[in-house]
C-alpha atoms as one frame of an Amber mdcrd trajectory, in Angstrom:
protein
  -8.487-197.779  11.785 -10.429-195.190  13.525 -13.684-195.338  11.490 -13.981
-198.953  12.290 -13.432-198.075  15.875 -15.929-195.628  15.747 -18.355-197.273
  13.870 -17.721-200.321  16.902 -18.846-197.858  19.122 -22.210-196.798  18.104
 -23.027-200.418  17.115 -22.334-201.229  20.980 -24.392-198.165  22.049 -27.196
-199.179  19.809 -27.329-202.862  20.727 -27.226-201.777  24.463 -29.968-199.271
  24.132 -32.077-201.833  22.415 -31.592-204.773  24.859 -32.377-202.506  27.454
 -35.168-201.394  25.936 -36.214-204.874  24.867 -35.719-205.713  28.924 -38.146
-203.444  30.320 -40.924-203.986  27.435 -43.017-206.925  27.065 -40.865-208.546
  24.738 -39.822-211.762  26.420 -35.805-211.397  27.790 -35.159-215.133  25.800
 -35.362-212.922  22.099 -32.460-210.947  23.235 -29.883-212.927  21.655 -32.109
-213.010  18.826 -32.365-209.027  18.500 -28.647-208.415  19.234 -27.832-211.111
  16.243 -30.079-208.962  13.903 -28.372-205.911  15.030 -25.055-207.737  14.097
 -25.927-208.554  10.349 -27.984-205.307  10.117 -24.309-203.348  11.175 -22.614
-205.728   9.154 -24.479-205.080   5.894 -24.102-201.265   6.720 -20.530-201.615
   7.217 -20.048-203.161   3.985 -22.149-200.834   2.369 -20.735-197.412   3.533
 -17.161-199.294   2.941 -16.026-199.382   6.616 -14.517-202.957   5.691 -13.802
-204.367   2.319 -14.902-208.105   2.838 -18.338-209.251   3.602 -17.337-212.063
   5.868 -14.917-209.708   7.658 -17.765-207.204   8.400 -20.670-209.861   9.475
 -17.962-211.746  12.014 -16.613-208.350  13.518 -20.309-206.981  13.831 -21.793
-209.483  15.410 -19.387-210.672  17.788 -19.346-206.814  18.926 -22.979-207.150
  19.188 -23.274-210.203  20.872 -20.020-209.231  23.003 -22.398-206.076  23.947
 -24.825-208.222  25.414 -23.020-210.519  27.169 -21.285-207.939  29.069 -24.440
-206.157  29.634 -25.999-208.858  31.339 -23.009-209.313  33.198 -23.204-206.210
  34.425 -26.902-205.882  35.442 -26.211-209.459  37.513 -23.682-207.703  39.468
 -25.782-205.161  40.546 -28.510-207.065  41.336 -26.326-208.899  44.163 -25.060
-205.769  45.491
């Protein structure tokens, strides 16, 4: 159980970096979504492959809803600060 928790960790860290990234580039904000479902399947197929979890449609479902979670909440965030 822990590597899966770890490996949920950097996948957050990673999809946060990149949407933040992604927000202050010229990449228009709408292909967030987009980028943080590619970073889903992209952690899903690594998790597979480095055996993290045993079923492919186990690993896609858990990795993206972490990366899509990871958005979500990051958004969330940045709307609270910006009515403070």
């Amino acid at each position: 159980m822990e590597i899966e928790l770890i490996f949920g960790v950097i996948q957050a860290v990673v999809t946060a970096v990149l949407g933040s990234f992604t927000k202050k580039g010229k990449v228009p904000k709408r292909f967030i979504p987009l980028q943080n479902a590619i970073v889903g399947m992209i952690a899903g197929l690594l998790s597979v492959y480095f055996e993290v979890y045993d079923n492919v449609i186990i690993a896609m479902f858990m990795c993206l809803a972490v990366s899509m979670g990871v958005g979500g909440i990051y958004d969330a965030t940045q709307t609270k600060l910006k009515e403070k």
